[in-house]
N, C-alpha and C positions, 0 to 999 in steps of 0.2 A: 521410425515414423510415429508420430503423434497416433494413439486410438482415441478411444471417448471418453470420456468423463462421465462418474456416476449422478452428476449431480441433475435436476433438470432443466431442460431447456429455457434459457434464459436468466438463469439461476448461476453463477459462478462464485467459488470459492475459491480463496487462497490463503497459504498458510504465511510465515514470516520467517526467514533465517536469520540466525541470533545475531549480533552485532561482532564485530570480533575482539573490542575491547572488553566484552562481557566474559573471555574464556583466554586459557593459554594458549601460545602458540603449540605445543603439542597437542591438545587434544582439539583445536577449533577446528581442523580438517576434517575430525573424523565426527563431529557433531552435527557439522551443517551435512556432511552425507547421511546420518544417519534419518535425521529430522527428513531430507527430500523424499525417504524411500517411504517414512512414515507418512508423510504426506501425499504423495501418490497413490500409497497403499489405504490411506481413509478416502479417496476419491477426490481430493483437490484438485482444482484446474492448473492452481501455480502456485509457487514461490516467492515473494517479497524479497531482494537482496537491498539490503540500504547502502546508501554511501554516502560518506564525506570526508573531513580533511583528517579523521586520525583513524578511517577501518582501511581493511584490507580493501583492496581494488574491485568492486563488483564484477566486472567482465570476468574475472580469472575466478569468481566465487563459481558465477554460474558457469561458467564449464567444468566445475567438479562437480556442481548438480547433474547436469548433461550425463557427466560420465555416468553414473548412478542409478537415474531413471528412462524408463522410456518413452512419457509423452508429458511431465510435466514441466509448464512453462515458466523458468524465472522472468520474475519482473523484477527488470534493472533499475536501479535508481540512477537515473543520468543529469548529470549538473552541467549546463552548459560550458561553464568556466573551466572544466576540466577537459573539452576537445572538443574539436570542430565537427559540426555536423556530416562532415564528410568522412569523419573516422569512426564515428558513431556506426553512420549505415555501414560505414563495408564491417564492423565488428558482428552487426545483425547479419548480413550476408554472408559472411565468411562463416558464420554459428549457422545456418542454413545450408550451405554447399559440402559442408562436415558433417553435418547431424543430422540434416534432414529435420530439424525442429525449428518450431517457433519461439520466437521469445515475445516478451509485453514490455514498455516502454514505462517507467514512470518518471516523468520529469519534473524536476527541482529547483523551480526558478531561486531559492534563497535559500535559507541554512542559518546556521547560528552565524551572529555579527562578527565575531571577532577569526570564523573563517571567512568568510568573504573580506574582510578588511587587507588579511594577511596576501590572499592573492590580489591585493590592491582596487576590489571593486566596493564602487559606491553607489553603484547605481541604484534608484531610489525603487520601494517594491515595485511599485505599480508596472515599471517600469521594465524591469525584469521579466515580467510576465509577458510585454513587447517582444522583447528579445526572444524569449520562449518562442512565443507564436511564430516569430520567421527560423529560430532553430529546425522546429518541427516540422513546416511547410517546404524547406530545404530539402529535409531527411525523404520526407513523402516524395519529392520530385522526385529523388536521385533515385529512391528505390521502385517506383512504378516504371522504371526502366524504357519511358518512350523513346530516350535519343538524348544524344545531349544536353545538359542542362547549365542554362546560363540564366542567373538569379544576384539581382541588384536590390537589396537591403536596402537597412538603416544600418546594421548588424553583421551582415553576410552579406558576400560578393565572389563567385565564382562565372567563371565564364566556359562554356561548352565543354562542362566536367560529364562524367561517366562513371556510373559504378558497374565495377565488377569484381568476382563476381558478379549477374544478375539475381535476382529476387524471386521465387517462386511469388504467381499471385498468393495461392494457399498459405503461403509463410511470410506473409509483410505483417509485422507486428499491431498490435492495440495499444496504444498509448493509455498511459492515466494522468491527471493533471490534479493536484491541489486544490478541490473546490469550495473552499472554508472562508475565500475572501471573492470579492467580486471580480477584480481583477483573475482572478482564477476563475471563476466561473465563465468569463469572456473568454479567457485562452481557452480552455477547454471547449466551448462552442465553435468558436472558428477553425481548430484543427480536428472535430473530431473525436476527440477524448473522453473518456469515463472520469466525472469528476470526482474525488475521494475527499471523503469529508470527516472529522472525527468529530462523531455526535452528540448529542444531548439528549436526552430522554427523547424514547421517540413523540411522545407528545410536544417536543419543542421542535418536531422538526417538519412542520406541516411545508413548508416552503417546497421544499423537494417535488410536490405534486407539480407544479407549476414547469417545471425544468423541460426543456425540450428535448434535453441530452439525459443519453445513460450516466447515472450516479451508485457511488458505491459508498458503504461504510467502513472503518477502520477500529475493529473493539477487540480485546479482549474475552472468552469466554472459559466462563467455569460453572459443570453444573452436575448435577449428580440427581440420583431418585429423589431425594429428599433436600430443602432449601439447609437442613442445620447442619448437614454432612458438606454441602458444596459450600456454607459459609464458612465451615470448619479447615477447610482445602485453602480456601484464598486466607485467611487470615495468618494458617503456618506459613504459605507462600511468599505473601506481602505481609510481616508485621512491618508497625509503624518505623523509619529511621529516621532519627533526628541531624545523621551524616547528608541522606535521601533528601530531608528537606530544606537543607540549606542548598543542598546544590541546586534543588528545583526552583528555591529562590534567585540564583545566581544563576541560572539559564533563564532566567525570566527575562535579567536585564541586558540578555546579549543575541534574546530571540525577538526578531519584528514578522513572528508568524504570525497571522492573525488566529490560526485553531489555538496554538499556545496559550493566551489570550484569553480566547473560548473559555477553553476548558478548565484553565485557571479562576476564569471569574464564577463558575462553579459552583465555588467551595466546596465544603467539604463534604462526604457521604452522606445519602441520606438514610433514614432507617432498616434495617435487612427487610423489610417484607416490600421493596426494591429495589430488582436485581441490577439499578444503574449505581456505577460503584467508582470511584477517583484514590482512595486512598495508592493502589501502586503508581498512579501518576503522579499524585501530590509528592510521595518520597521517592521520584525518581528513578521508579526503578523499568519505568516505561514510558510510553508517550501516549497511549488511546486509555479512554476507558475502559472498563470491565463490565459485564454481565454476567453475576453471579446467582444462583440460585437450585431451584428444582430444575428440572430437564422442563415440565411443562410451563415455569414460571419465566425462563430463560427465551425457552423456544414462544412464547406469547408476545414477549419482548422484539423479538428479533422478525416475527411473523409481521408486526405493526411496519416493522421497516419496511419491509418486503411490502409491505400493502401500501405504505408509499408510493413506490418505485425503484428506489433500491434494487440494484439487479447484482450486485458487486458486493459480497462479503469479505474481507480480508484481517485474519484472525489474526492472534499477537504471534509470537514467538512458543508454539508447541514444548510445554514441560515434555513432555512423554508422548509414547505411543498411543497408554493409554485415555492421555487428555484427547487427542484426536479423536477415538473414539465415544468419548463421553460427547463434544462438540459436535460430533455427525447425529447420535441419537437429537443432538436439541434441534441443529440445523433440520433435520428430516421430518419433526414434528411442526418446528415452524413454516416449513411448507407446506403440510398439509393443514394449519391454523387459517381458520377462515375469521381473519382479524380483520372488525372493521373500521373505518378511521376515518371523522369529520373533517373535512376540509375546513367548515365554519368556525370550528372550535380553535 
């Protein structure tokens, strides 16, 4: 059974499982378990598991997470194109009636072009995010388990279906939605959703105030006592690749994400003193920015989010055990940062 989380109320973390093109078949088993136990054990709330058309199966990732810990939650990456909301819930249900845990939902209305192409969809973005929203308002039906449910779409169409397993109310998942384009930021309103957004300095991101839904951020972090020690860490980490940056060019022309986009137009790094950082984006070797620096310089940073609204942190892919640790000192001082932040500005 799920216990508590050390983080506080209102506050959730989560960490990132690695991709599984990033590691061998031999060892990617025993990395995403080791990473969940590290991540439980720093007090994350959950897990990130991504998916598309060349990683391993998310579903089957997180049930070796499951096996491993005892209350943290993966969040699935779910693509509509890949199964019917009906297979969805009972996959959540059936991880419920076994585990007795909760999972979080993160849906994925698009992907890179040239998978969606392959599985023969053109649907235009915006429009995708349509399809989302009755995805999710499906999934919702079936699993608040009032009685049969019969649901006439644009998208979906079932007639006096039934999930069962039922649903514990305590264990019906959190969704998160893509909130970096408008069209995301509607789906996420209508169903409910935490919208995830991969940021800009927090001074570019006064908008968030405004949101009437819970929003989350998506960074990297790297920080230590001192900013020349944490900049010394990211730079062995991410040096520059000149492999890195073509590919980043070459995902540019086959991504219609709008953060893609974002965070591309960017450019490039700006000075160390800071800690908002693109170089591991720009070469590819990730997809959110970074927050590098001192523990206070990092956690100031991260506190302004939070003084936003921001209630959702979801950190990249944990090097180590001891990067989580470094990351909970910064996240633990940014909560207690009484950051304040002009709306007008």
């Amino acid at each position: 059974m799920e216990g508590p989380s050390s983080n506080p109320p209102g506050i959730r973390l989560f960490s990132t499982c690695p991709p599984s093109t990033d590691l061998g078949r031999r060892t990617y088993l025993h990395t995403v378990r080791d990473i969940a136990r590290w991540s439980e054990d720093a007090g994350c709330d959950g897990i990130l598991v991504y998916s598309d058309n060349r990683l391993v199966d998310p579903w089957i990732v997180s049930q070796s997470i499951l096996d491993v810990t005892s209350r943290l939650m993966p969040l699935v990456a779910v693509q509509p194109l890949y199964l019917h909301p009906f297979t969805a819930a009972k996959a959540i249900a059936s991880f419920a009636y076994l585990y007795e845990r909760r999972l979080c939902i993160n849906m994925v209305a698009g992907g890179f072009r040239n998978d969606l192409i392959s599985l023969d969809d053109e649907t235009p973005h915006d429009e995708r995010y349509d399809r989302l929203i009755e995805y999710v308002l499906l999934m919702q039906e079936l699993m608040a388990g009032l009685g049969p449910v019969t649901f006439q779409g644009r998208y979906y169409r079932v007639k006096n279906l039934r999930l069962t397993p039922s649903l514990p109310v305590e264990l019906q998942p959190d969704f998160f939605v893509s909130g970096s384009s408008s069209a995301g930021l509607d789906a996420a309103r209508v169903v409910g959703a935490t919208a995830v957004k991969y940021p800009g300095p927090s001074s570019s991101e006064l908008d968030v105030l405004r949101e009437p839904i819970p929003c989350g951020i998506r960074v990297g972090v790297i920080a230590r006592e001192t900013g020349e020690e944490a900049w010394r860490v990211a730079h062995e980490r991410f040096p520059p690749d000149r492999k890195g940056q073509i590919a980043h060019s070459m995902a540019m022309t086959v991504s219609d994400s709008e953060w893609h986009g974002q965070l591309s137009s960017m450019g490039r790094a700006e000075a160390d003193a800071h800690p908002y950082w693109l170089t591991p984006f720009e070469n590819y070797k990730t997809f959110c920015p970074y927050l590098v620096g001192s523990y206070r310089s990092v956690a100031h940073e991260l506190g302004r989010y939070l003084a936003l609204g921001y209630t959702t942190v979801i950190i990249d892919v944990p090097a180590s055990r001891d990067e989580l640790d470094h990351i909970r000192v910064a996240m633990e001082m940014a909560e207690d940062t009484d950051a304040e932040v002009d709306p007008t500005r």
